[in-house]
Structures are given as C-alpha cells and as structure tokens.
C-alpha distance (Angstrom), angle and dihedral (degrees) to the residues before:
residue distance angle dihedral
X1 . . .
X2 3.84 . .
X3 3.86 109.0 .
X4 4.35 105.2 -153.3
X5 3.50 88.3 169.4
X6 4.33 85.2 108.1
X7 3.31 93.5 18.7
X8 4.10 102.7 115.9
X9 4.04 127.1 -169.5
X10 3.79 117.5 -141.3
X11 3.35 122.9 -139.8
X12 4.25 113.6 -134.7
X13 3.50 132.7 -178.9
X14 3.52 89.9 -99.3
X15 3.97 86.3 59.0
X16 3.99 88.8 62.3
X17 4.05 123.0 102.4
X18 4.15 122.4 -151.0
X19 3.61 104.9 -60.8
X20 3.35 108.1 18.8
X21 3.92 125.3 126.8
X22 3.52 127.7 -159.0
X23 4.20 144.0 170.3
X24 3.66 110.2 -106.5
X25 3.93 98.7 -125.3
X26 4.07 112.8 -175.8
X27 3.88 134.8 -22.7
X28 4.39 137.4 165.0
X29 3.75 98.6 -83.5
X30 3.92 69.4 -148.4
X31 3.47 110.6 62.9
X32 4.18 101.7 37.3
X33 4.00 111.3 79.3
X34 3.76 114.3 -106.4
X35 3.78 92.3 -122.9
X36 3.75 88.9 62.7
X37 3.70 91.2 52.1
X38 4.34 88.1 41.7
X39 4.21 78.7 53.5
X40 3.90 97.5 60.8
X41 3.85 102.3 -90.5
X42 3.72 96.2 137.0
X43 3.86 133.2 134.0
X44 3.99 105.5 -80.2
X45 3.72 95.3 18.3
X46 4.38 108.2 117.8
X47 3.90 118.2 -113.1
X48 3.62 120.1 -176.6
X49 4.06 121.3 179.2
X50 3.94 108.9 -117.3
X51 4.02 99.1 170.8
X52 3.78 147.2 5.4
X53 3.70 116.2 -144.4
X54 4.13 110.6 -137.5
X55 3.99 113.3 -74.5
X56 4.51 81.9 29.0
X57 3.05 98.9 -84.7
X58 2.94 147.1 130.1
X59 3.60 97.8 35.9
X60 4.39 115.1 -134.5
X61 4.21 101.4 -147.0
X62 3.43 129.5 171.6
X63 3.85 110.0 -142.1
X64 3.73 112.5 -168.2
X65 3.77 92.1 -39.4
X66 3.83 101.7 -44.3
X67 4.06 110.3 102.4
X68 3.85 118.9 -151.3
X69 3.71 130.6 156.1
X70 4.16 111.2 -127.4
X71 3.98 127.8 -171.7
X72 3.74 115.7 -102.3
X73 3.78 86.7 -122.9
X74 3.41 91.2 64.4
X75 3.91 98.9 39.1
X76 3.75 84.7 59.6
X77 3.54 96.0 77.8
X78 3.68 100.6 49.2
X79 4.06 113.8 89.7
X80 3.75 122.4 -148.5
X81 3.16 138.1 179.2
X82 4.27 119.6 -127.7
X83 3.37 119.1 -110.6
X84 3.70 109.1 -152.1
C-alpha cells in the first residue's frame, strides 16, 4: 500500500497557466544555464507565464521585467510557489 499522506507535489514553472505569477522557490544551481540565472531567474524573483509557443513549448515568462522564452525541460526543474 502506497502511503501519500507525505507525499507533496511541487509546483514548477512548467506547472503555471497564461497569467499566472509565482515566487521562484529552489532549483540545481547545476542544471539551469547561467545566463538564465545572469537574466533574473533567481529564488524570490516573480515569474508569471505570458505565452506558449505551438506544441507548449517554449514557454514566454516575464521574470521581474526581463522577458525570455525557456524550454519546458528546463522550466521543470525550477520550483515556485503560486501566487493566488
């Protein structure tokens, strides 16, 4: 028997629908290109999804004022947290 009870889902930027914002939480300094770091996509900074490409991705974000476009695969491995 599988026990969910603290089992918890993460939300990612890749989780996020047109319009929403959230607070970019934690991600592998690793695995996320510097230049996206150098661009503002640091824990605390704001992201909100603007536009999907065809197919979903890329994704279009906005991330504290600088636009860029990022591949789902990367988007994946950044956590946020939901601003309602």
């Amino acid at each position: 028997m599988i026990n969910f009870k603290h089992a918890t889902i993460k939300d990612t930027i890749s989780s996020l629908k047109r319009g929403e914002k959230g607070i970019i939480g934690n991600f592998s300094v690793d695995q996320i290109p510097v230049k996206l770091q150098e661009m503002g996509c640091l824990p605390g900074n704001e992201v909100q999804l603007i536009q999907l490409a065809p197919f979903s991705d890329p994704l279009y974000l906005n991330i504290n004022g600088n636009n860029l476009a990022i591949r789902r695969e990367t988007a994946v491995l950044i956590e946020i947290t939901k601003i309602v």
